[in-house]
Phi, psi and omega in degrees: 000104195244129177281309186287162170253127155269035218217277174265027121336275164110035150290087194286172169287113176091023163312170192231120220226130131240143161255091194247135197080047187295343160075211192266067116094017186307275189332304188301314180307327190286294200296003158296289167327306183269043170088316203285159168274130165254134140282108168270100176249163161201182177269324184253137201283326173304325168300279164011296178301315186270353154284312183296323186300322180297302163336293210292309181294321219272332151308295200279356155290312180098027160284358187223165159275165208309329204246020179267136196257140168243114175222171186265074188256147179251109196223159173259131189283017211236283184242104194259132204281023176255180193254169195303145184057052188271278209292133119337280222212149169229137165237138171225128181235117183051063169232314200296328179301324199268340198250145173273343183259041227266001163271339172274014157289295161327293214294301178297331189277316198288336168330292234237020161260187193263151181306143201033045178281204169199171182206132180240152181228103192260127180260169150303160135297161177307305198286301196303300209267345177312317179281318163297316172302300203289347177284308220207103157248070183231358201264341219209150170291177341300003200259333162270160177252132211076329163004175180267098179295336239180136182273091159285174163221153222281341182292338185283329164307322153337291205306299210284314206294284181329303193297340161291355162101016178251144180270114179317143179229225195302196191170149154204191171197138168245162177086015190302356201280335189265032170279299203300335179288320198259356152294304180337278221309327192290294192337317177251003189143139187252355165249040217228055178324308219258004186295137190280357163301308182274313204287311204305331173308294198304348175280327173286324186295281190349308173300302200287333153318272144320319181282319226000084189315183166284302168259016171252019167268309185290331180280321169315316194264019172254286197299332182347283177335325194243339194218343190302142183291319168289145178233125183251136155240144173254147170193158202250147149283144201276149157295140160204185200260006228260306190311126161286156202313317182284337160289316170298311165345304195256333149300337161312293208288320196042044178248130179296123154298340184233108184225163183269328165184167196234211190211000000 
């Protein structure tokens, strides 16, 4: 189930790729698929694992080309171990909600991507997640450890992206058939799996995932506007003449310096 559009992405084949929060790897497998070297970085080392076995099936299938890289870092998105300009294109999806410091985040992603890079950055939408806080404050911190610290609204992410010096684009929202699913879950308990309600949705996300019939794609793509649970935003790094020589240096190779393991 992939949130970013890679079209306006702007990803191309031997694009240089982060998946910062990469979770188990939706985004990275797909831009694995399409050609870019991908970096999958996170904090937890167990996903991480279960991304490189993928990484590893998806080389002996013969799903990707012969010259494309799948590789690993295990990082904190507040100080991230590459060097200025590393990345084409970045994605973080459903990370920004989670970090409490979440412009020194803005500030690294914006690092370590290259002057006329792009970045998509995916959010709760407003409205969807108000109502999941206001359901349940078991859905959220302080009651989760890790939890969602934070509400956006998509002009204050504008707002933070401009202020790091990146130029704000394009916007969409996705996922509407699962607001509703995640209202249910706060209503009776967001852990309350077995409840016949959740389950019986969640037998629906599911279908529609896999199959992905006509009609829940067409309706999905009507309620988005109003109801996807995700708010996806794009913004560009601007080019400029400003960067030093040594920087530019290490944005030629655009290869991560810290990586935990490759493919």
């Amino acid at each position: 189930m992939l949130t970013v559009d890679y079209e306006k992405l702007g990803l191309r084949p031997g694009d240089l790729l982060l998946d910062l929060g990469c979770g188990f790897g939706r985004h990275a497998f797909e831009g694995f698929r399409r050609g870019a070297r991908v970096v999958a970085c996170d904090m937890a080392t167990d996903e991480l694992v279960q991304v490189r076995a993928l990484f590893e099936a998806m080389v002996l299938a013969g799903e990707v080309p012969a010259d494309g890289m799948g590789d690993l870092a295990n990082g904190d998105a507040t100080r991230l171990p590459f060097p200025n300009g590393t990345f084409d294109r970045i994605i973080a999806s459903e990370v920004m909600e989670h970090i409490p410091d979440d412009l020194a985040a803005l500030d690294e992603l914006t690092r370590v991507l290259r002057p006329g890079g792009t970045m998509a950055i995916t959010i709760p939408a407003w409205m969807p997640e108000k109502i999941c806080w206001a359901l349940s404050d078991e859905y959220h911190a302080p009651f989760v450890e890790g939890g969602h610290v934070r509400i956006y609204t998509e002009n204050e992410m504008r707002s933070k992206m401009r202020g790091v010096g990146l130029v704000d684009g394009a916007a969409h929202h996705a996922h509407a058939l699962h607001a509703p699913y995640w209202w249910l879950k706060c209503a009776v308990g967001p852990t309350n799996d077995d409840f016949p309600l959740v389950k019986l949705y969640n037998r629906l996300l599911v279908w529609d995932i896999v199959k992905k019939p006509a009609v829940t794609r067409i309706t999905e793509q009507v309620l988005n506007p109003v109801l996807g649970k995700s708010l996806v935003v794009y913004a560009t790094k601007p080019i400029t003449t400003a960067e030093p020589a040594h920087d530019r240096a290490r944005a030629a190779s655009r290869q991560p310096e810290t990586a935990d393991a490759g493919v």
